[in-house]
C-alpha positions in Angstrom: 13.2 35.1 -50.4 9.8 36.8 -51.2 6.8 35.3 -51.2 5.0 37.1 -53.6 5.7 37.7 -57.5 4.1 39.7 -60.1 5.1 38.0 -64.1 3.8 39.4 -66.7 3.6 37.5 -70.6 2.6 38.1 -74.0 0.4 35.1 -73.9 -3.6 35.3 -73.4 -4.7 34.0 -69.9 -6.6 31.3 -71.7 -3.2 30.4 -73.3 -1.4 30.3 -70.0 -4.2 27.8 -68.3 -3.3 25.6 -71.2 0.1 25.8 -71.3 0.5 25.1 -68.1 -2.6 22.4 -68.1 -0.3 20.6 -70.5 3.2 21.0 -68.3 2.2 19.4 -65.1 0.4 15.9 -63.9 -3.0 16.3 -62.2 -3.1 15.8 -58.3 -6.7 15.7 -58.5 -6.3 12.4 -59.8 -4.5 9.9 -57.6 -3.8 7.9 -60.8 -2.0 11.0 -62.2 -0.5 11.3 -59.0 1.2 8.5 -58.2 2.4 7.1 -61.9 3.0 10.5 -63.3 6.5 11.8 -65.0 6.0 15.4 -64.7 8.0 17.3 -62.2 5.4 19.3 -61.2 2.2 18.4 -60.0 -1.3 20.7 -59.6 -4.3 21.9 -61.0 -5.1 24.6 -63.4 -8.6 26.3 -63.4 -10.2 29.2 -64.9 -8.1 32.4 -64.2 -5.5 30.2 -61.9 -3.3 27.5 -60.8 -1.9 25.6 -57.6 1.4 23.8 -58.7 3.6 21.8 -56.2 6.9 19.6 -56.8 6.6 16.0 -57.2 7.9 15.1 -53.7 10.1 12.0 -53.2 8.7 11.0 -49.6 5.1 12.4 -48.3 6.0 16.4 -47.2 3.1 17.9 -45.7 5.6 20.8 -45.0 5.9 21.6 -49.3 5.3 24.8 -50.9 2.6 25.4 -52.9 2.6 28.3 -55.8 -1.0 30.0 -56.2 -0.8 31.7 -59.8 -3.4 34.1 -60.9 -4.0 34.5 -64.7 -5.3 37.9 -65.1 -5.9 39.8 -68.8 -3.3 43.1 -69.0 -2.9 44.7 -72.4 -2.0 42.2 -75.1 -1.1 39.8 -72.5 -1.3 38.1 -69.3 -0.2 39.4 -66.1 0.9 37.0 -63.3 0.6 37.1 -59.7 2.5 33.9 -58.2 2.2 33.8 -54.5 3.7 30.9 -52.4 1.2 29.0 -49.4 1.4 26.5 -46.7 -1.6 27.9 -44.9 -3.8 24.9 -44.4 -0.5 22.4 -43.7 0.0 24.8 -40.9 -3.0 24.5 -39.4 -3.5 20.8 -40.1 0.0 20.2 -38.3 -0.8 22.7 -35.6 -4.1 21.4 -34.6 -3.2 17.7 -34.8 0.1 17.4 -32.8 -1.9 20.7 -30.2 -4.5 18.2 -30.2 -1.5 15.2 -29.1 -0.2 17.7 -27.1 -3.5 18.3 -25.0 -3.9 14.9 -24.5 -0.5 14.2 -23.4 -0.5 17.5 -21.6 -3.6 16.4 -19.4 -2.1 13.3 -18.6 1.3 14.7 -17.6 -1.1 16.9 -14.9 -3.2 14.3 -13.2 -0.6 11.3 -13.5 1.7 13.4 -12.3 4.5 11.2 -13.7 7.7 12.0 -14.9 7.6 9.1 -17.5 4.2 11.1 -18.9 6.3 14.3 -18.8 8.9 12.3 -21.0 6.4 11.6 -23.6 5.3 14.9 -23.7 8.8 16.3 -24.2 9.4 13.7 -27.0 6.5 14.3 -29.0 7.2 18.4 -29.1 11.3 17.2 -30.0 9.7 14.7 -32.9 6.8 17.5 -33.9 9.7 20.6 -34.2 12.0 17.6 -36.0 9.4 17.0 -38.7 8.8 20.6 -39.5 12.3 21.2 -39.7 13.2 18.0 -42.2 9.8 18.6 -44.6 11.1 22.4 -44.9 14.6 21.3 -45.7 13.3 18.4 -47.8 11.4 21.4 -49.9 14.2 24.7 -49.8 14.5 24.8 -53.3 10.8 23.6 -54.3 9.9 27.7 -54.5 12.7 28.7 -56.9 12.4 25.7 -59.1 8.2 26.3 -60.3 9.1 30.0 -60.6 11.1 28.9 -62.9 8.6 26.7 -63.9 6.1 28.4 -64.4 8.7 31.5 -66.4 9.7 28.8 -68.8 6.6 27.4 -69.9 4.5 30.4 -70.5 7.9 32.5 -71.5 6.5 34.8 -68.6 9.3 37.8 -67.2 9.5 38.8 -64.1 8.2 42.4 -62.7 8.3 42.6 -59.2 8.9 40.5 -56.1 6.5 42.2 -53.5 7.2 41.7 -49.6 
């Protein structure tokens, strides 16, 4: 599946923010974010928007959907683009960071019960990736359509 998506709408940018303002729960507040109804969860600022799904558990592994709100013609164009950039980095220099430690140990101790930990904390790391991305495989398609339905938005162009 792409990650990038170029929508276009007749509806004004200023029209879209709202729109989709009004279809989502903030996660800027935590109030909003823990006793909220709505599906979909994020912020919407001038000229753009970061929505995620409302996850069941904690996911730091979830997608979330950058939307720019540019002016074109009569309308609005779209360009939805999906991101897990800083989860990435926040996982990879935490468990590197576990890793280093455990790593250093496992060199002077010289222990094979050291060497175990080691081992289990990379099998529990690569386990946790794998069950927040397959908690979220459908999180992508469903605010595309999301994001189509409220702001009756059609779709151009999937790039890369």
């Amino acid at each position: 599946m792409s990650r990038e998506w170029l929508m276009r709408t007749k509806l004004s940018p200023e029209a879209c923010a709202e729109r989709l303002a009004s279809g989502i729960d903030s996660d800027r507040s935590w109030l909003a974010s823990w006793f909220g109804t709505r599906p979909v969860q994020g912020h919407v600022r001038c000229g753009w928007a970061s929505l995620h799904k409302r996850p069941a558990l904690r996911n730091e592994f979830q997608p979330v959907l950058a939307v720019s709100l540019t002016a074109a013609g009569e309308g609005a164009r779209l360009f939805c683009r999906v991101s897990r950039f800083w989860t990435f980095w926040v996982m990879a220099v935490s468990w590197g960071l576990l890793l280093a430690f455990f790593g250093v140990g496992v060199v002077f101790a010289d222990t094979v019960s050291n060497a175990g930990v080691l081992i289990v904390l990379i099998i529990f790391g690569l386990a946790s990736a794998a069950f927040g991305r397959w908690l979220a495989r459908n999180d992508v398609a469903s605010l595309l359509a999301f994001v189509q339905e409220t702001l009756e938005a059609d779709l151009v162009d999937e790039a890369s």
